[in-house]
C-alpha positions in Angstrom: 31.9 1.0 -3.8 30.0 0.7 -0.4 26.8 -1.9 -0.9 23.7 -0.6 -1.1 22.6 -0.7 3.0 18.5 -2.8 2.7 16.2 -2.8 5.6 13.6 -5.4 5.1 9.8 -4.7 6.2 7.6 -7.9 5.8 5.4 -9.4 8.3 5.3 -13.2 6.7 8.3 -14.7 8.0 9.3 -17.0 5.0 8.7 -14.1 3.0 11.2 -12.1 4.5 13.7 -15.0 5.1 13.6 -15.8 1.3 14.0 -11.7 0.4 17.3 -12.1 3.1 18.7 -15.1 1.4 18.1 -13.7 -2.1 20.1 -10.4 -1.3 22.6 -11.9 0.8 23.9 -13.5 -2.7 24.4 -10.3 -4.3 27.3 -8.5 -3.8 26.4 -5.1 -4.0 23.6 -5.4 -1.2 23.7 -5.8 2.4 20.7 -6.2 4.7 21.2 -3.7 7.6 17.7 -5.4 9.1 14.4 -6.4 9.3 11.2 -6.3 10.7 7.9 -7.7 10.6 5.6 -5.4 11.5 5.3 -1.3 10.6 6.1 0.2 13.8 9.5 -2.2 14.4 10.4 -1.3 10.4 10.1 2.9 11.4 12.7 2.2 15.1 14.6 0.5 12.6 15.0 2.8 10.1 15.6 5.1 12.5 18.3 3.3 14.3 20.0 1.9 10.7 18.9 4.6 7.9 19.1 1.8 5.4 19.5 3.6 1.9 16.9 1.8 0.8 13.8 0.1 2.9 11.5 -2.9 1.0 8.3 -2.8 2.8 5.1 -4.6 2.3 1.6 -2.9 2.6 -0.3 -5.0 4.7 1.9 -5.4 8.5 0.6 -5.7 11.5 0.8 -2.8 14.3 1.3 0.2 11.5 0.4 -0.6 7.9 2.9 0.1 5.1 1.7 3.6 3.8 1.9 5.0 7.8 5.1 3.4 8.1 6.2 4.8 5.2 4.6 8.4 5.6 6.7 8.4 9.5 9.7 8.0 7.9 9.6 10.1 5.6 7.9 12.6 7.7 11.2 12.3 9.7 13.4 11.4 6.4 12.5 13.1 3.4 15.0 11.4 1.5 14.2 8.2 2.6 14.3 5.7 -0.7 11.0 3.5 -0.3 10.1 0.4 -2.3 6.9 -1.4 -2.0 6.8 -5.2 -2.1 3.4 -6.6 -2.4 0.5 -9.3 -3.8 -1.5 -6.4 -4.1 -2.4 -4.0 -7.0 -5.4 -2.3 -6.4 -5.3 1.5 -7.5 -5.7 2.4 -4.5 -3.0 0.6 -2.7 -0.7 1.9 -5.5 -2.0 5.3 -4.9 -1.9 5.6 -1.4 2.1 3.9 -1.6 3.0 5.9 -4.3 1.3 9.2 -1.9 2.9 8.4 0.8 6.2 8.4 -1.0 7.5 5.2 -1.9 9.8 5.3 -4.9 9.2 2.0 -6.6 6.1 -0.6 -6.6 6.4 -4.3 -7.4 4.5 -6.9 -7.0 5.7 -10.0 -5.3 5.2 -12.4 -8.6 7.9 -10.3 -9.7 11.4 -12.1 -10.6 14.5 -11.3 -8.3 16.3 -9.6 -10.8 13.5 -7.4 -11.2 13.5 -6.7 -7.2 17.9 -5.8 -7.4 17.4 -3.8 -10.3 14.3 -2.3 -8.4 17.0 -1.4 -5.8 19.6 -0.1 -7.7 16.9 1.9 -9.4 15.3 3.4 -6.4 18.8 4.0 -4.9 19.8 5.6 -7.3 17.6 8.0 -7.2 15.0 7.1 -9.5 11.5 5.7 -9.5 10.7 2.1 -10.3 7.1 1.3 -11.5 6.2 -1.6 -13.7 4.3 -0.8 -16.7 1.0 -3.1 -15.4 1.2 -0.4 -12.2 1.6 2.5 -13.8 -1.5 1.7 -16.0 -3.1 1.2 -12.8 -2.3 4.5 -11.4 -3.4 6.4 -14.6 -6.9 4.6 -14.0 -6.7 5.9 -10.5 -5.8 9.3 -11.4 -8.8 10.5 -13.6 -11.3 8.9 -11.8 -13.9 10.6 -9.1 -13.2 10.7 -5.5 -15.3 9.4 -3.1 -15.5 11.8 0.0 -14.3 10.9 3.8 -18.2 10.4 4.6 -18.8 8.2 0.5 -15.9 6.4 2.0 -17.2 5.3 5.3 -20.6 4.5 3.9 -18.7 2.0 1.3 -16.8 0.8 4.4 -20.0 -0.4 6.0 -21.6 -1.3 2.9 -18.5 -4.2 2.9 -18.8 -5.4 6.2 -22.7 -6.3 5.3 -24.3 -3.3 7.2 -28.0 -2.3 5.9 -29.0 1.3 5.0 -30.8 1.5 8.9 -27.7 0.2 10.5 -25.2 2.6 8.6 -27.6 5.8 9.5 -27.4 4.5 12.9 -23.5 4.0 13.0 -22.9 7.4 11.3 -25.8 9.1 13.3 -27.4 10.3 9.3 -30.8 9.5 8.3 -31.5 6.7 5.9 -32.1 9.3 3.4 -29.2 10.4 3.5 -27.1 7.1 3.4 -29.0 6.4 0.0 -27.7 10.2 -1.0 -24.4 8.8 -0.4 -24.7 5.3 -2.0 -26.2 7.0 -5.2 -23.5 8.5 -5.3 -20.8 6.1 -4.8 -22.6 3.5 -6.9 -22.4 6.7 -9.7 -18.4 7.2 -8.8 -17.5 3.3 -9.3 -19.2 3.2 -12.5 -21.4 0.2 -11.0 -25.1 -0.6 -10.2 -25.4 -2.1 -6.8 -24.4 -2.7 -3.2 -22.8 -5.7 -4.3 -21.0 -4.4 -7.3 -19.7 -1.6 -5.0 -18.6 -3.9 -2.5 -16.7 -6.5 -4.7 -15.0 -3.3 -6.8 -13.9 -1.4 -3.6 -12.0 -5.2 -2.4 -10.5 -5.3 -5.8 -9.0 -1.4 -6.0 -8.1 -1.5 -2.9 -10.5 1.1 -1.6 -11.5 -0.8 1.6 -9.6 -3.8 3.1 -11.0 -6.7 4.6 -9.9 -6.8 8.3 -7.2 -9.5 8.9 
């Protein structure tokens, strides 16, 4: 049988060495390349159509769910697995959206990453029980709306009600409307609360 052809997306370098040298010992796998930032890890699928692409969330350039949305935009087949510290609901969700097949988390062991890979390449999904969990959370709870989601945006980088009218042209009114609303969403009682629970599901990222 012909090894399964692995692209390799991670923008930590001895990250992505280590994954290289892991799969390099395994004799059904062969990396075909890798990248370290989103837009390289799309002109490399492109140019390799790896059967199966291992791509971290957070790269430079193009994050993980756009790379993953271009190639699949351009590859609907394309087989997807997410490697990543993170867990937030959010993250999974968007990943999962997007179309990744599988979602593990980078404590993982590397038996758990190859049979991931066989998995995925198959043509099956791979999602630890811990995610899934998280993704059922994710999936019956409220929306927040493009405008909630901006407001919460600004709410985490420290912006005060006047400031965030003034950024989103709205009157202060308003922006209270808004963070009613999203404290009522989140299930908490504050700015504060908001902001620390939006950082842990992923909702809004801390600029690198």
């Amino acid at each position: 049988m012909d090894p399964i052809r692995i692209l390799v997306v991670e923008d930590h370098n001895v990250v992505r060495q280590g994954l290289i040298a892991l799969l390099k010992t395994v004799p059904d796998m062969l990396v075909v390349g890798d990248a370290s930032d989103g837009q390289q890890g799309v002109e490399l699928f492109r140019q390799h159509k790896p059967d199966v692409t291992v791509m971290d969330l957070r790269l430079p350039k193009m994050s993980g769910v756009e790379a993953i949305t271009e190639i699949r935009r351009e590859t609907p087949g394309a087989r997807v697995i997410v490697l990543t510290t993170f867990d937030g609901d959010e993250d999974i969700y968007r990943a999962l959206q997007a179309g990744a097949r599988g979602y593990l988390l980078k404590d993982m062991f590397g038996e758990e990453l190859m049979d991931a890979i066989r998995t995925v390449h198959a043509g099956r999904t791979r999602i630890p029980a811990a995610v899934a969990q998280r993704l059922a959370e994710r999936m019956g709870g409220p929306n927040l709306t493009a405008r909630e989601l901006e407001v919460l945006k600004l709410i985490v980088a420290g912006r005060s009600n006047k400031e965030i009218g003034s950024d989103l042209s709205i009157s202060e009114a308003t922006v209270k409307s808004h963070i009613n609303s999203i404290l009522s969403k989140l299930g908490v009682t504050d700015r504060t609360q908001a902001a620390t629970t939006a950082l842990q599901r992923g909702i809004v990222h801390l600029e690198k």
